[in-house]
C-alpha positions, 0 to 999 in steps of 0.5 A: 477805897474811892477817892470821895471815901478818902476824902470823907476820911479827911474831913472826919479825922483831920478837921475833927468834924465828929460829934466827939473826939473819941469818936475820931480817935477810935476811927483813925486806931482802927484804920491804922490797925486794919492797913498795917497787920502784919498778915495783911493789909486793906487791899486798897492801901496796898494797890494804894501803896504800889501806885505811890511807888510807881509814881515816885520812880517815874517822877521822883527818880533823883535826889539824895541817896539816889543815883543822882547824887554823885556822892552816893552812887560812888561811894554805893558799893562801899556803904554796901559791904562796910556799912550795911551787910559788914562783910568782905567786899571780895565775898560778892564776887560772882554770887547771886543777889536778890534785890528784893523791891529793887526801886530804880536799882540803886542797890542793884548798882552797888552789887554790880560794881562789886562783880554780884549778879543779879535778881532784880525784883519790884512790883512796878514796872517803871522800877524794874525798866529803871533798874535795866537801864541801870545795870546796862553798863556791867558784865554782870548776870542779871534777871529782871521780874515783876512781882509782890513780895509775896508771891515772889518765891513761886517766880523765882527757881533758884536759892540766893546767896544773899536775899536783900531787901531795903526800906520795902517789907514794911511796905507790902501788903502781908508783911508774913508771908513776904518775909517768909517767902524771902527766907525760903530763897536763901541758900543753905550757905547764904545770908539775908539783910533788910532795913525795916522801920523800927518800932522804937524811932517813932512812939505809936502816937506820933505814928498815928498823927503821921498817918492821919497826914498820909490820909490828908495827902492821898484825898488831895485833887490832883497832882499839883497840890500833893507835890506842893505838900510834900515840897512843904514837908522837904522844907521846899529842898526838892532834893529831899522830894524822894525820902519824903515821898517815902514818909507820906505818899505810901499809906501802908508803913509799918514798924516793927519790933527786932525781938519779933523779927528776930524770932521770925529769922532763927525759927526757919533756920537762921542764926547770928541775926545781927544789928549791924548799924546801932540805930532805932530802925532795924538794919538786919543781917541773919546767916543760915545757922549752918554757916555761921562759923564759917562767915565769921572765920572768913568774911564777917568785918567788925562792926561799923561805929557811927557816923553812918553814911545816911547821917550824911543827909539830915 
């Protein structure tokens, strides 16, 4: 979509200018329900997606729960095995570990300090050469590679004993066939873990009042007046600049039920899909069905009571 396409969206839906408000109502459910199919989404909102990430780990590469923030890149590794995945922190030794959308490798950081390698995968360019630098310090395996989710499984020739992937499938542009293809890298032995925007933090009209400010931000001039709207959003805390950008800046940001991820899982061969962190957004981990009795008996922790270390943050 051109930008006078996106600003013509502006007028009509966030200052009402149709002859009746039904008219502004059915417009913004259907764009909505075109950007965020789960099978796929308007080609510009997801080539509109991608920049926004790539534009956020260029210029918006620290802040909280970053690698910046001295708390969370010391306390990274732990948060990974107790808190999120909830699996000895002696099981990542040696294993190989797809980061999945790996960002500026905040992640691929925490494995690295628990001895994992690593497969580090991202769309941009400006994630993947901030995750090499990241991991220049570790005596660890790495591989580094552009691509979409999507297509990630006719890149990558190895299985993974773990297939991780946080805060990103919601984001791509067929939310299917990038999950499907990452269930495909699992080995017969291994694990797969993500956090996905879950339907029930956000009630589908609220969801619809954000995305019509997503709209809002992307037809705005130039780079000066986005930022000054996402500052007045991060409550002018610069250090919140990043999650923000999060929330507003990509235009694809789906949310998903657990019973249909659920089901996505078991039906090519996982078991004990999991809710490891009890919250409205999804923490998921499934094992291959095949292995389950074998995790439990050797690796699996307890499950993790709250507070949990984003809580940290609000």
């Amino acid at each position: 979509m051109c930008a006078g396409s996106v600003a013509w969206l502006r007028q009509r839906i966030l200052k009402n200018r149709f002859h009746r408000r039904n008219d502004s109502d059915s417009l913004i459910r259907f764009l909505y329900a075109m950007i965020n199919d789960l099978d796929s989404s308007l080609d510009f909102a997801a080539r509109q997606t991608e920049i926004a990430f790539s534009r956020q780990w260029e210029e918006l590469a620290e802040g909280h729960a970053l690698l910046s923030d001295d708390w969370f890149r010391t306390n990274v590794d732990r948060i990974l095995w107790e808190e999120e995945i909830q699996v000895k922190p002696e099981w990542f030794k040696g294993k190989w570990i797809l980061d999945a959308g790996c960002g500026n490798g905040r992640w691929s950081y925490g494995f690295a300090k628990l001895g994992a390698n690593i497969t580090a995968v991202d769309a941009n360019q400006s994630a993947i050469s901030a995750t090499r630098k990241t991991l220049e310090k570790f005596d660890v395996e790495e591989e580094f590679h552009i691509s979409r989710l999507e297509n990630v499984g006719q890149l990558l020739s190895r299985k993974y004993d773990l297939v991780f992937c946080w805060g990103v499938l919601h984001h791509c542009h067929s939310f299917n066939k990038s999950f499907d293809s990452l269930t495909k890298l699992v080995s017969d032995t291994g694990m797969i873990y993500m956090y996905l925007y879950g339907r029930d933090s956000l009630s589908y009209l609220d969801d619809l009042e954000l995305f019509k400010k997503r709209i809002y931000l992307n037809s705005l001039p130039d780079e000066k007046s986005r930022l000054a709207f996402l500052l007045k959003m991060a409550g002018n805390d610069p250090s919140k600049l990043h999650t923000v950008h999060d929330i507003y800046a990509p235009l694809i940001n789906r949310r998903l039920d657990y019973d249909y991820v659920r089901k996505f899982l078991e039906s090519r061969g996982f078991g004990d899909v999991t809710r490891t962190i009890d919250h409205t957004e999804l923490f998921v981990r499934a094992i291959r069905i095949n292995a389950v009795r074998d995790y439990h008996e050797k690796w699996i922790l307890p499950r993790r009571k709250p507070p949990y270390w984003f809580q940290r943050y609000r």
